[in-house]
Biopython code that builds the backbone (N, CA, C, O; Angstrom):
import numpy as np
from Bio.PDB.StructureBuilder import StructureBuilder

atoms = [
    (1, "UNK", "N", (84.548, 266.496, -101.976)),
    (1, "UNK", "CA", (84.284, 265.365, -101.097)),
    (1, "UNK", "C", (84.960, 264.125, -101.670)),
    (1, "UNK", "O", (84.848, 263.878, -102.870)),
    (2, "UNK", "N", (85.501, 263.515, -101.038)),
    (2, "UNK", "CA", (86.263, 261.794, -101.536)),
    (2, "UNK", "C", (85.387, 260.775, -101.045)),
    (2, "UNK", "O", (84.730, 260.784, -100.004)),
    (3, "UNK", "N", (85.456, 259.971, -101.856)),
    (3, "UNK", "CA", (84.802, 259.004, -101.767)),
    (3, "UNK", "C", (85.881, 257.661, -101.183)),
    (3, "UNK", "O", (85.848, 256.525, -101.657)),
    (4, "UNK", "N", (86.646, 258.034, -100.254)),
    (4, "UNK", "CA", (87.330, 257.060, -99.607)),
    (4, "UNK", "C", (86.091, 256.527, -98.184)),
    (4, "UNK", "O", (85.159, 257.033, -97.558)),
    (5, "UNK", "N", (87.129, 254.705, -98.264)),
    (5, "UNK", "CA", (86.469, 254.409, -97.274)),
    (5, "UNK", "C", (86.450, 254.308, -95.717)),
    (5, "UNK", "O", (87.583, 254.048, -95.311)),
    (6, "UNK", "N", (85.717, 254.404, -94.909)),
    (6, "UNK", "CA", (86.273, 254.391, -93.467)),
    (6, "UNK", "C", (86.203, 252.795, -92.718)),
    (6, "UNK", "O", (85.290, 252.079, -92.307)),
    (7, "UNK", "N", (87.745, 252.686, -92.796)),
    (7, "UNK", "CA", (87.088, 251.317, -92.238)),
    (7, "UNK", "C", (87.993, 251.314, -90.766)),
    (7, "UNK", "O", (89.001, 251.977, -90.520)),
    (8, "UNK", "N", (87.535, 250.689, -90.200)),
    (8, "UNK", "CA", (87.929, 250.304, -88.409)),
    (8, "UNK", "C", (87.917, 248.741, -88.114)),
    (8, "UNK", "O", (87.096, 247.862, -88.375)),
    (9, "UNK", "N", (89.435, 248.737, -87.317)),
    (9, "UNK", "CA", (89.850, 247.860, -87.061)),
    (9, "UNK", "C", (89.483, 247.727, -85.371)),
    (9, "UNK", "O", (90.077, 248.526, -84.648)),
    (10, "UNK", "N", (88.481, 246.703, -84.679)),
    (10, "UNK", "CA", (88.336, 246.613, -83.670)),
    (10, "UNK", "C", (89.115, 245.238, -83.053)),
    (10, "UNK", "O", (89.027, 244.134, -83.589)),
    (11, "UNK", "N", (90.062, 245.577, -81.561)),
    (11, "UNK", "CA", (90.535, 244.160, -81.407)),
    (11, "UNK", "C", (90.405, 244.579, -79.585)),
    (11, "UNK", "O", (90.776, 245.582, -78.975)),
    (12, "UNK", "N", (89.946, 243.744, -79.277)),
    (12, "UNK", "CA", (89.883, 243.903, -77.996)),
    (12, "UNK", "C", (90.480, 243.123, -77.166)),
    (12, "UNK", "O", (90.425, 241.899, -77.042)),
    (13, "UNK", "N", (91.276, 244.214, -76.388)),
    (13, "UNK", "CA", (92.483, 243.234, -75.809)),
    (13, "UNK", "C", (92.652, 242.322, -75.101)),
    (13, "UNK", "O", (91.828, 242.524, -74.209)),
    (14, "UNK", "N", (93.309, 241.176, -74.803)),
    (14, "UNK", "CA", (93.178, 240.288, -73.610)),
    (14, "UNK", "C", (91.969, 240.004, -73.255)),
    (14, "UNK", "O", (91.502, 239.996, -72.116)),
    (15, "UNK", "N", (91.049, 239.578, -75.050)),
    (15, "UNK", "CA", (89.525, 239.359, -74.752)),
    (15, "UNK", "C", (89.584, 238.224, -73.652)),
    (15, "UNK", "O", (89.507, 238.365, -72.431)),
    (16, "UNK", "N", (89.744, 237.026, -74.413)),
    (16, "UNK", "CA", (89.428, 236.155, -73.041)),
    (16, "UNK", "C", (89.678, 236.452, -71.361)),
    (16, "UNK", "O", (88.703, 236.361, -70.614)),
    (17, "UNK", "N", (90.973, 236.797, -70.826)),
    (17, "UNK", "CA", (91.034, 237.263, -69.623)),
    (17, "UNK", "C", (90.233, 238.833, -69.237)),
    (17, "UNK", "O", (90.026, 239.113, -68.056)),
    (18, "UNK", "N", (90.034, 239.298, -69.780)),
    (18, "UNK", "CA", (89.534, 240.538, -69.635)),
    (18, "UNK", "C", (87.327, 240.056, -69.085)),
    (18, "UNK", "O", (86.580, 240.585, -68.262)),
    (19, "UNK", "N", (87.187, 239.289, -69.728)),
    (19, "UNK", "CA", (85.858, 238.588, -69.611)),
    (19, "UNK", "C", (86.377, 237.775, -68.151)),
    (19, "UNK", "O", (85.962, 238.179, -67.064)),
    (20, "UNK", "N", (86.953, 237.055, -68.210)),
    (20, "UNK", "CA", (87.034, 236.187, -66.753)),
    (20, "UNK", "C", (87.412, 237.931, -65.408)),
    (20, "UNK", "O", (87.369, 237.754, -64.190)),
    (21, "UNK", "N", (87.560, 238.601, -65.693)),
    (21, "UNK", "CA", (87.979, 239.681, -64.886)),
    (21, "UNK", "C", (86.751, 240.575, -64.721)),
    (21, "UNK", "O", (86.205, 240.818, -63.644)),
    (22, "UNK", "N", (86.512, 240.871, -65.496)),
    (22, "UNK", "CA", (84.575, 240.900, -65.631)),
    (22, "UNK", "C", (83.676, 240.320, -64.849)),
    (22, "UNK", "O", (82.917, 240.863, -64.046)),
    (23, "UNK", "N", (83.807, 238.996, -65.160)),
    (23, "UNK", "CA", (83.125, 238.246, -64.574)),
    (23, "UNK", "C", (83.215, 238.295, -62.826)),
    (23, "UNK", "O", (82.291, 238.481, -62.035)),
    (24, "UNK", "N", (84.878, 238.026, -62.506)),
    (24, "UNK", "CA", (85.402, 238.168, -61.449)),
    (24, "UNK", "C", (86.211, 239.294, -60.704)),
    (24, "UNK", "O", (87.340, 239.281, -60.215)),
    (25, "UNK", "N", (85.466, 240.052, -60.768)),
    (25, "UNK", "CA", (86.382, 241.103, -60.358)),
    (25, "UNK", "C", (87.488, 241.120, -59.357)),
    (25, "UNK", "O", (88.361, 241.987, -59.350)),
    (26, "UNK", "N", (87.422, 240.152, -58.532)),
    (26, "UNK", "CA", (88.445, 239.992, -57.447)),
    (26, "UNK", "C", (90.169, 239.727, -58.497)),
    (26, "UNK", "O", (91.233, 240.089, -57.994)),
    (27, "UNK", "N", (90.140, 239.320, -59.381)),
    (27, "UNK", "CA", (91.055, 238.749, -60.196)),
    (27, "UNK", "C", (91.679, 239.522, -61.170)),
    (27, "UNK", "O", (92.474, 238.952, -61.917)),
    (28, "UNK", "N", (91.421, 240.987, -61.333)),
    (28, "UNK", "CA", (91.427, 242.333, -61.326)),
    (28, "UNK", "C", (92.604, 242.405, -61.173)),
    (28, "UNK", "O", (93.255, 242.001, -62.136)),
    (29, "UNK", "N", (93.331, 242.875, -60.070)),
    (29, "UNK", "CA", (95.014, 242.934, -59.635)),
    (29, "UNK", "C", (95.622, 242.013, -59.453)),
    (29, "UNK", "O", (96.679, 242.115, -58.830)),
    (30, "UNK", "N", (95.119, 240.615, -59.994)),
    (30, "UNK", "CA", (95.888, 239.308, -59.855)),
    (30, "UNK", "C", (96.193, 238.829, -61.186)),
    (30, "UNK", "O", (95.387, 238.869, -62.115)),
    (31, "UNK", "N", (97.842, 238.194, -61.291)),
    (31, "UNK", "CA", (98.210, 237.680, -62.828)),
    (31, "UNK", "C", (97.536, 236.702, -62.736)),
    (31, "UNK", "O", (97.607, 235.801, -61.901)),
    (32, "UNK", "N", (96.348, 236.922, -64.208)),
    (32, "UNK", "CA", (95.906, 235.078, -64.664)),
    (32, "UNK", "C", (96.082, 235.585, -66.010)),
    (32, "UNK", "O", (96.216, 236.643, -66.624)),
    (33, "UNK", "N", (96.023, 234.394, -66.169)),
    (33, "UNK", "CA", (95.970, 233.476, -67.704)),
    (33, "UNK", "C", (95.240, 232.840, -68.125)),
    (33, "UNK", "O", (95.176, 231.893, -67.341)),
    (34, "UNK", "N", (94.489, 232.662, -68.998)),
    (34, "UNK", "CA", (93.139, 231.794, -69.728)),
    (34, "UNK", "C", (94.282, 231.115, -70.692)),
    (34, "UNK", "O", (95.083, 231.562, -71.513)),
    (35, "UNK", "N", (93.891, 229.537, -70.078)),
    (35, "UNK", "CA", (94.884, 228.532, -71.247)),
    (35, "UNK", "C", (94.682, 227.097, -70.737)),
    (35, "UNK", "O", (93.694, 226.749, -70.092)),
    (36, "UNK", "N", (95.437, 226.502, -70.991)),
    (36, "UNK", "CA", (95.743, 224.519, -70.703)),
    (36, "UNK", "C", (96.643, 224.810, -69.454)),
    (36, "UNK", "O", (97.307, 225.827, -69.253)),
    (37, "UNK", "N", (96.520, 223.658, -68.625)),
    (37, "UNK", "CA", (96.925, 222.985, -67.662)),
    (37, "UNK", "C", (98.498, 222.960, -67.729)),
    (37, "UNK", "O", (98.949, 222.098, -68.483)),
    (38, "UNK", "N", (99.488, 223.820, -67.020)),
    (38, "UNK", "CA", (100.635, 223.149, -66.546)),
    (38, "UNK", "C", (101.032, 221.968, -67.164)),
    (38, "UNK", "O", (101.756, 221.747, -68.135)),
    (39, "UNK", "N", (100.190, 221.004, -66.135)),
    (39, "UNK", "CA", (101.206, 219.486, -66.199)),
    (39, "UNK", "C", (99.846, 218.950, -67.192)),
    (39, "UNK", "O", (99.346, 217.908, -66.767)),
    (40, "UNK", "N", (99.359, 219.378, -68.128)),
    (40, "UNK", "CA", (99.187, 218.640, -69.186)),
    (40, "UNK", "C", (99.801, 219.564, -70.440)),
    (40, "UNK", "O", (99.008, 219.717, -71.369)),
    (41, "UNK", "N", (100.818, 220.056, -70.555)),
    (41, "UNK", "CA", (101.495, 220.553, -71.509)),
    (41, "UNK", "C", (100.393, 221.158, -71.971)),
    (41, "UNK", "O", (100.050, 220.542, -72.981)),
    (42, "UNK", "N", (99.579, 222.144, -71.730)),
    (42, "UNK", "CA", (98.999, 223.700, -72.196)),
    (42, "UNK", "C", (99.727, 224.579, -72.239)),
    (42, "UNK", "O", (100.946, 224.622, -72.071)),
    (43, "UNK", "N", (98.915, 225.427, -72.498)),
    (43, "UNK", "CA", (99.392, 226.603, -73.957)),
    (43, "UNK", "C", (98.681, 228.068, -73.139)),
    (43, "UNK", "O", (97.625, 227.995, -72.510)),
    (44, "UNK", "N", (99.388, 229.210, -73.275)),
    (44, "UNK", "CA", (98.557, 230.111, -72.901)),
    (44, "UNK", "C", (97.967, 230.871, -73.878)),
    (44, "UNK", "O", (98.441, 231.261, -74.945)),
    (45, "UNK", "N", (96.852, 231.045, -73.387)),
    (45, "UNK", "CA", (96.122, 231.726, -74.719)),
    (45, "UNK", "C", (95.604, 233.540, -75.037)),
    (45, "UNK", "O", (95.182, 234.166, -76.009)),
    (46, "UNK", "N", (95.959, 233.871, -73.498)),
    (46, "UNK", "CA", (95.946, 235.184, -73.389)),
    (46, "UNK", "C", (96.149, 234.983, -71.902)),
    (46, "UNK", "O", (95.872, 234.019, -71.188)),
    (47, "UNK", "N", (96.869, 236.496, -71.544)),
    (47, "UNK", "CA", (96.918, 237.008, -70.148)),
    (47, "UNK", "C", (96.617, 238.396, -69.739)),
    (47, "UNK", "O", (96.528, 239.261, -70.610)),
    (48, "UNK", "N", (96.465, 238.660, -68.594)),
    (48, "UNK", "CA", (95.858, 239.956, -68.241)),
    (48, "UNK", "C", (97.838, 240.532, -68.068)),
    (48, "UNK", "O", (98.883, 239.883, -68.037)),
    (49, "UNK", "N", (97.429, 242.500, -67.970)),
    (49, "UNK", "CA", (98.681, 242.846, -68.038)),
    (49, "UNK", "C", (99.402, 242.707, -66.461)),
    (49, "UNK", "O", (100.466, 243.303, -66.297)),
    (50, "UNK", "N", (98.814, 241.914, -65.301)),
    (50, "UNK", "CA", (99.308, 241.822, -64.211)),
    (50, "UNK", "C", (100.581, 240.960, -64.784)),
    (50, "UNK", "O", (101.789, 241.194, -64.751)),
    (51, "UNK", "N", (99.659, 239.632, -65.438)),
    (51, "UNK", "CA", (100.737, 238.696, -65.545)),
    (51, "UNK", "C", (101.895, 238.773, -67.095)),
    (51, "UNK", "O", (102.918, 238.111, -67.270)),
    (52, "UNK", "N", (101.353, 239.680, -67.911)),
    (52, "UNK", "CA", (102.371, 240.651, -68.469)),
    (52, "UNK", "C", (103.884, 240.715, -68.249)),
    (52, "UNK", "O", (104.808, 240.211, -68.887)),
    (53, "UNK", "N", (103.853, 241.821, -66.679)),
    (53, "UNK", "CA", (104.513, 242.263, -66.131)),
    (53, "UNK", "C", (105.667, 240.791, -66.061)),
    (53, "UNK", "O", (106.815, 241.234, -66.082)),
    (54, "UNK", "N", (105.666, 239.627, -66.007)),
    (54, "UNK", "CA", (106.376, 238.497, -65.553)),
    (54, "UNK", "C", (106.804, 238.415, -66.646)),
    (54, "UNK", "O", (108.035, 238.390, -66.674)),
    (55, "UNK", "N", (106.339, 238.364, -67.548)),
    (55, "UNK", "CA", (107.196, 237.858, -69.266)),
    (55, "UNK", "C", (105.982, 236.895, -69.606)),
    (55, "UNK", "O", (106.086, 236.239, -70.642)),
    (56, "UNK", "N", (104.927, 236.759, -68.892)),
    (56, "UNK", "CA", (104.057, 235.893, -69.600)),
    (56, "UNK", "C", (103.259, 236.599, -71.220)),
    (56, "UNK", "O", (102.938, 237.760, -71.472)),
    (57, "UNK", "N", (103.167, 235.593, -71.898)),
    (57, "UNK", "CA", (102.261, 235.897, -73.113)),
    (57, "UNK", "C", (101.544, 234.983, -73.791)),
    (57, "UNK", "O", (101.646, 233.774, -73.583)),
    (58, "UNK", "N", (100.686, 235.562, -74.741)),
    (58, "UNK", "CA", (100.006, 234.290, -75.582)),
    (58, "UNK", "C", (101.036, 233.418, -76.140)),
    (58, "UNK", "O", (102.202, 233.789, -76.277)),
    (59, "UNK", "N", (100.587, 232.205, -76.476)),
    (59, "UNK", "CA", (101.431, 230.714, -77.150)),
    (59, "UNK", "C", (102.460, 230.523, -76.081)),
    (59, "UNK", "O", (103.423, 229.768, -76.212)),
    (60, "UNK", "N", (102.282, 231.038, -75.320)),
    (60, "UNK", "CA", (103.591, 230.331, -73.852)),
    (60, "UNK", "C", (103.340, 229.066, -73.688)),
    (60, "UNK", "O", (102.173, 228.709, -73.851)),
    (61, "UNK", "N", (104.149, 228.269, -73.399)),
    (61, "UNK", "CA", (103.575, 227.217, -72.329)),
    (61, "UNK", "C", (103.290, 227.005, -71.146)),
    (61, "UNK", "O", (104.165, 226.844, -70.297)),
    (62, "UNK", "N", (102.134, 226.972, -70.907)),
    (62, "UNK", "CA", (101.503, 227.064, -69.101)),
    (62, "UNK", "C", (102.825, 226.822, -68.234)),
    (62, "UNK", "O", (103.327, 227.897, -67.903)),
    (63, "UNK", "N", (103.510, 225.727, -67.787)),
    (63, "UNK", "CA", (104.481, 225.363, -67.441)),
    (63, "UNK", "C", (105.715, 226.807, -67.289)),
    (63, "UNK", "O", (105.994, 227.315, -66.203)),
    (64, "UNK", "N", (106.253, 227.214, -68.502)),
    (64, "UNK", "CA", (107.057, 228.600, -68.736)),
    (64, "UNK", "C", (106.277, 229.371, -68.062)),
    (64, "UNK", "O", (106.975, 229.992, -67.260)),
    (65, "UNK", "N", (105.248, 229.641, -67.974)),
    (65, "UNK", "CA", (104.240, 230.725, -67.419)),
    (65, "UNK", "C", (104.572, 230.703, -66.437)),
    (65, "UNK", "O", (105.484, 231.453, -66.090)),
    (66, "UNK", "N", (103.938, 229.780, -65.505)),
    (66, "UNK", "CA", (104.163, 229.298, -64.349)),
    (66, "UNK", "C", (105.241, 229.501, -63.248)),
    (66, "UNK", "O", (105.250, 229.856, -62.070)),
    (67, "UNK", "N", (106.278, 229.051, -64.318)),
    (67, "UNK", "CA", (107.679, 229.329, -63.798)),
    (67, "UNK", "C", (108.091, 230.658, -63.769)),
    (67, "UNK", "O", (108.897, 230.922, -62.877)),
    (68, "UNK", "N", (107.670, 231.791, -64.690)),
    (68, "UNK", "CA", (107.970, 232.859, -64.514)),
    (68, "UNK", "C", (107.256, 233.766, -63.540)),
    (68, "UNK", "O", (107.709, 234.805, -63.061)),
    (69, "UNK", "N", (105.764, 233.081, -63.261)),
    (69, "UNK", "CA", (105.081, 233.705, -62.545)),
    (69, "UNK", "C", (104.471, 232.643, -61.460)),
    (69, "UNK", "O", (103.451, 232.055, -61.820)),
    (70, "UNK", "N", (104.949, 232.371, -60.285)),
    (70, "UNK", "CA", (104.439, 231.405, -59.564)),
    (70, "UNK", "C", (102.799, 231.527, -58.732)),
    (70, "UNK", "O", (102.118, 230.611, -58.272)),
    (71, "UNK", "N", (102.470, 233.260, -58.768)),
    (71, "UNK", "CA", (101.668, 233.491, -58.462)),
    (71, "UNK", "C", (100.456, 233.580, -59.465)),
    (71, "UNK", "O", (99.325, 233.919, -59.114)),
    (72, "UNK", "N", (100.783, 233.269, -60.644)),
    (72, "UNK", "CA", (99.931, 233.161, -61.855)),
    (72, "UNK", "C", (98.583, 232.542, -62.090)),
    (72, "UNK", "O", (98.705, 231.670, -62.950)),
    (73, "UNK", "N", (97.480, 232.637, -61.712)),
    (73, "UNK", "CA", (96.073, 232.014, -61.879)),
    (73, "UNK", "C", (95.799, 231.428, -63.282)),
    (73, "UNK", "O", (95.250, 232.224, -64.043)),
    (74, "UNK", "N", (96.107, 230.003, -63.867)),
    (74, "UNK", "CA", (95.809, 230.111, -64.683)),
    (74, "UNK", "C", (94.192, 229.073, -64.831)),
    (74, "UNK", "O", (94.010, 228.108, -64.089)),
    (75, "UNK", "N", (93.038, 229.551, -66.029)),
    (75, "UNK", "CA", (92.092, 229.392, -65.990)),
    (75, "UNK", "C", (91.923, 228.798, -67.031)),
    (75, "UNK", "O", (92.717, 228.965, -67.957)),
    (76, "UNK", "N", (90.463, 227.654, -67.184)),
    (76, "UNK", "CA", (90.386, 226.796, -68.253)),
    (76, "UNK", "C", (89.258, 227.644, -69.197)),
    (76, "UNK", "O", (88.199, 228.120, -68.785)),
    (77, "UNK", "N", (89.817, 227.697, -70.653)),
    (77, "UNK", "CA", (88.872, 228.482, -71.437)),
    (77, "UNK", "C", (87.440, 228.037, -70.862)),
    (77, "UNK", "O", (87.252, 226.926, -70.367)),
    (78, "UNK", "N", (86.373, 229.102, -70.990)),
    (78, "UNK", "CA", (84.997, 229.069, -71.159)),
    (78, "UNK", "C", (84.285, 229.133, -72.590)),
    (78, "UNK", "O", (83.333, 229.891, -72.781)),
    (79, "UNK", "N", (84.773, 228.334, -73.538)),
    (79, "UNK", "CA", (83.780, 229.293, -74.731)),
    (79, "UNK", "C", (83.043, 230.147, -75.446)),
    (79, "UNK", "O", (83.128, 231.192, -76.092)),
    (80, "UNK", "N", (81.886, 228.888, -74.912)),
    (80, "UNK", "CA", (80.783, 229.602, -74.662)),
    (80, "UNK", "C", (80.392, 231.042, -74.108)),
    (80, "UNK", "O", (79.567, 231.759, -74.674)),
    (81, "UNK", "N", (81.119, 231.419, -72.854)),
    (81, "UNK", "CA", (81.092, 232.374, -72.255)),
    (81, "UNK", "C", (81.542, 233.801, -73.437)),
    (81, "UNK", "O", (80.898, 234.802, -73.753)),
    (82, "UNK", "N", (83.117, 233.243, -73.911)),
    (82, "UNK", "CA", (83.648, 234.351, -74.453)),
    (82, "UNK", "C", (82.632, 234.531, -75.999)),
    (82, "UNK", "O", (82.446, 235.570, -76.632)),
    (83, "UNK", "N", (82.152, 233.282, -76.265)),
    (83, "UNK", "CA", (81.224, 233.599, -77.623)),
    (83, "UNK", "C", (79.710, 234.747, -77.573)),
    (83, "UNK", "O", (79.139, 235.454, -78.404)),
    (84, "UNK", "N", (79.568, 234.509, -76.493)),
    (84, "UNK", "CA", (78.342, 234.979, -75.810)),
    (84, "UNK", "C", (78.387, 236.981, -76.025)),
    (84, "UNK", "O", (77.716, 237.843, -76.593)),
    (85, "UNK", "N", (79.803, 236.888, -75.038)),
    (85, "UNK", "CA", (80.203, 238.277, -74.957)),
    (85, "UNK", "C", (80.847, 238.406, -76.617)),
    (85, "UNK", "O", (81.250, 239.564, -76.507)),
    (86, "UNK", "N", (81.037, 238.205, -77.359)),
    (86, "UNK", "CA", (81.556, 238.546, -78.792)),
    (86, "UNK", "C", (80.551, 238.931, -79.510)),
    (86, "UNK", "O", (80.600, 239.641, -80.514)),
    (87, "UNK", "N", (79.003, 238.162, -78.669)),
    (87, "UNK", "CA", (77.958, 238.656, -80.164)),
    (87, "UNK", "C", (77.529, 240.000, -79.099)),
    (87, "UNK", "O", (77.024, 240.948, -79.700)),
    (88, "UNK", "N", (77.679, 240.158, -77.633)),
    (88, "UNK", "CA", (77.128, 241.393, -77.529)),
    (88, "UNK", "C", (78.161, 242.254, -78.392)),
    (88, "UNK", "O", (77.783, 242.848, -79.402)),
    (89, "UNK", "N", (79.341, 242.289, -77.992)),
    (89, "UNK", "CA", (80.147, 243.544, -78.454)),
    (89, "UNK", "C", (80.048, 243.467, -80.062)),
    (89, "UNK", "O", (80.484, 244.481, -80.606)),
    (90, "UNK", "N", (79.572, 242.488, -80.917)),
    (90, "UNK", "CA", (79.283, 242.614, -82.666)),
    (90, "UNK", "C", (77.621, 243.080, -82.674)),
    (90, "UNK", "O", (77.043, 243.446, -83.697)),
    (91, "UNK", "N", (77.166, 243.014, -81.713)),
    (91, "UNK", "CA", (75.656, 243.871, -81.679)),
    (91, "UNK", "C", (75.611, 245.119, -81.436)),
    (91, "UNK", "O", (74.543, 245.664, -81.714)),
    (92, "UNK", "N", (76.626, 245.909, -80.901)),
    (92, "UNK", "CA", (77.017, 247.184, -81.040)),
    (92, "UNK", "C", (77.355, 247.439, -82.069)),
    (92, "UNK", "O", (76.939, 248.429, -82.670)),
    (93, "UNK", "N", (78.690, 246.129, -82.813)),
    (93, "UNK", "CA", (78.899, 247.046, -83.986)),
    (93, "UNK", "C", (77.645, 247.059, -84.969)),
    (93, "UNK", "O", (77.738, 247.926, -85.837)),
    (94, "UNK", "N", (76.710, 246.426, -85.006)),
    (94, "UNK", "CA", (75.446, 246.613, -85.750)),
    (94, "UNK", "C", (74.605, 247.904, -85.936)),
    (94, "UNK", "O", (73.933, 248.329, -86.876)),
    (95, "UNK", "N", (74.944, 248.463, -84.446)),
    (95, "UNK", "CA", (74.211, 249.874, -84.786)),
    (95, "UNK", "C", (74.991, 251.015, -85.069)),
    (95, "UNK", "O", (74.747, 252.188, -84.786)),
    (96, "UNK", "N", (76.024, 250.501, -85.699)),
    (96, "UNK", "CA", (76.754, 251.726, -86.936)),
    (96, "UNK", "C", (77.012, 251.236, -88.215)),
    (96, "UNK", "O", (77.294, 252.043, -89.100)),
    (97, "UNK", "N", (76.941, 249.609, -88.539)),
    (97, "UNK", "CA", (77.520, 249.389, -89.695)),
    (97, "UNK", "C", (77.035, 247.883, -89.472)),
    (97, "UNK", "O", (77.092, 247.234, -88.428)),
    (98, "UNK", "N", (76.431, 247.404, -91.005)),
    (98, "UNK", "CA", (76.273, 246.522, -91.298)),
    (98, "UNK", "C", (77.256, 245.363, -92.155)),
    (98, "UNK", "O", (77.151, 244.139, -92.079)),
    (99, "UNK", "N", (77.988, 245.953, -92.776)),
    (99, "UNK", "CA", (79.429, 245.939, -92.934)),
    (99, "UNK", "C", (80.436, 245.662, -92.073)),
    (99, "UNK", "O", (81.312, 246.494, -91.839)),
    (100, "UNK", "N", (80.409, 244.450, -91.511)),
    (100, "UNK", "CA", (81.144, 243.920, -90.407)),
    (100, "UNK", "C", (82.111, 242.539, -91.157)),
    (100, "UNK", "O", (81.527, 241.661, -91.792)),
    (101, "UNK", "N", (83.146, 242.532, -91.024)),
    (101, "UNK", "CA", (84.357, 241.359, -91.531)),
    (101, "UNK", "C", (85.175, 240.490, -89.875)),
    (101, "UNK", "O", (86.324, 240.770, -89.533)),
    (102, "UNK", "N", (84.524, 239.748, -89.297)),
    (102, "UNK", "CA", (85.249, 239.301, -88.324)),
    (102, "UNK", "C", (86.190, 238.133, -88.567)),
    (102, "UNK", "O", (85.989, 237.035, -89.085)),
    (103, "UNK", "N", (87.464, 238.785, -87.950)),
    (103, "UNK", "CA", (88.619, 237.983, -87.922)),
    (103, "UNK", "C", (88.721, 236.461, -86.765)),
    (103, "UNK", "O", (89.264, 235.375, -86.971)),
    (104, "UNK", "N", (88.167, 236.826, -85.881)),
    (104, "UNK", "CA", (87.775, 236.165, -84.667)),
    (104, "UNK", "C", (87.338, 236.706, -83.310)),
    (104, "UNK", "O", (87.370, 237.877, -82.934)),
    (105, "UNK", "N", (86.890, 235.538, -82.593)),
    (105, "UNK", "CA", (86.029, 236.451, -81.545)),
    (105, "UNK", "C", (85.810, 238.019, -81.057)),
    (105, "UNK", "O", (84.923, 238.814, -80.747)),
    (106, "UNK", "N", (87.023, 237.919, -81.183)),
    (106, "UNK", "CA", (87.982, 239.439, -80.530)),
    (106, "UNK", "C", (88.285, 240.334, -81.704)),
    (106, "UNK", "O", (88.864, 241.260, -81.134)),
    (107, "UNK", "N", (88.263, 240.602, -82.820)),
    (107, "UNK", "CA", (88.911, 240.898, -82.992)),
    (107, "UNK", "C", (87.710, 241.501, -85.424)),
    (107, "UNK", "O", (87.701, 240.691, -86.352)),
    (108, "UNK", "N", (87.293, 242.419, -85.480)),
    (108, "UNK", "CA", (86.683, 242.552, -86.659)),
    (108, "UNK", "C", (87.305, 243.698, -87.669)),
    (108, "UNK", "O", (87.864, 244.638, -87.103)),
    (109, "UNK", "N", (87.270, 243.708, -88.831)),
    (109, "UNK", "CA", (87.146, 245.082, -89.725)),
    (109, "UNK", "C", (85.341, 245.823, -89.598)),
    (109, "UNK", "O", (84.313, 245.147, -89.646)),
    (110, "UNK", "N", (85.398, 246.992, -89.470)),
    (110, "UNK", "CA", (84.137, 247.055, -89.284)),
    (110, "UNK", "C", (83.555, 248.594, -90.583)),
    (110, "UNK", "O", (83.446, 249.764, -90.217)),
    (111, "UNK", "N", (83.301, 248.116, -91.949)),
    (111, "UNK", "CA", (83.208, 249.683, -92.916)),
    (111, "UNK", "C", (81.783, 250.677, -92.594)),
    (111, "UNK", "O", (80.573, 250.587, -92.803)),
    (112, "UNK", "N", (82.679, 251.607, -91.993)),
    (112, "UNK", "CA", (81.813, 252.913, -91.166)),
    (112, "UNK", "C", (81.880, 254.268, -92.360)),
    (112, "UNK", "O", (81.614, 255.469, -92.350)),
    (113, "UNK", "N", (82.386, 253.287, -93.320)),
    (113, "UNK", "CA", (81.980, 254.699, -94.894)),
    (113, "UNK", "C", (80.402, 255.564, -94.535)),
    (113, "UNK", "O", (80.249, 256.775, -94.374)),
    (114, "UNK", "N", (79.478, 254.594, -94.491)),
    (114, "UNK", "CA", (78.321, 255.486, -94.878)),
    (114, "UNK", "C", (77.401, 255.841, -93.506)),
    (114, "UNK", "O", (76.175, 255.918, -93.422)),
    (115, "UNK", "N", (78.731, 256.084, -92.153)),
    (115, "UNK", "CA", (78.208, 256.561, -90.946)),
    (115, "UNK", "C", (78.398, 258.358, -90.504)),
    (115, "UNK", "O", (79.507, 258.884, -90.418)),
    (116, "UNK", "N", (77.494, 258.871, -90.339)),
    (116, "UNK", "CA", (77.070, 260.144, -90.686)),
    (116, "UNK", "C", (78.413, 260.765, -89.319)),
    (116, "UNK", "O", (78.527, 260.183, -88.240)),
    (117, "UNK", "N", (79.185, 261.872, -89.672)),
    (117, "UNK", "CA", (80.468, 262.282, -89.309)),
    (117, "UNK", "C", (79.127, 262.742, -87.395)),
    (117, "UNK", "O", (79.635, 263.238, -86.390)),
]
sb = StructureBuilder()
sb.init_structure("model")
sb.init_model(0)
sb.init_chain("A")
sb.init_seg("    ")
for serial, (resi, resn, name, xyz) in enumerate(atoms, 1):
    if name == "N":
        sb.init_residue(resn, " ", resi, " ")
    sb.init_atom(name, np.array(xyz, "f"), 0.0, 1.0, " ", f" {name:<3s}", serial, name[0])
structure = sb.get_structure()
């Protein structure tokens, strides 16, 4: 038997838009973006893979976004909202491992060494 450890990398994708899509399901087969305003020089901060498909990505500028995707929804972060949904999905990881390292909202090391195969 080895005594190596098991550790897991959880990142969940396109957390923020993936929660507004959740939330909204109509917005599902539509490119959005969770970020800043166009014409106040914002930033995108994640996109769903509709708006992908355009060349949009995180650290874009809304504006570039925009332009590549005219049909592009883009949405003003919720926080709160996405903090909310981060402690459910880290309350799952609780019931395998107490041993949790989070990188950010989205995104933890989680050591599942002493979780029974």
């Amino acid at each position: 038997m080895t005594d190596a450890r098991k550790i897991i990398h959880c990142d969940c994708d396109c957390f923020y838009a993936s929660i507004e899509m959740r939330d909204n399901p109509s917005l599902a087969d539509k490119p959005i973006a969770v970020g800043g305003s166009p014409e106040r020089r914002g930033v995108i901060a994640t996109c769903n893979y509709a708006a992908r498909q355009f060349g949009v990505h995180s650290a874009m500028a809304s504006a570039t976004a925009r332009k590549r995707c005219p049909s592009l929804i883009i949405i003003r972060p919720d926080m709160e909202k996405y903090r909310l949904a981060s402690t459910q999905i880290h309350d799952i990881f609780k019931r395998y491992t107490d041993l949790i390292e989070p990188l950010s909202l989205d995104e933890a090391y989680l050591d599942a060494s002493s979780c029974i195969q």
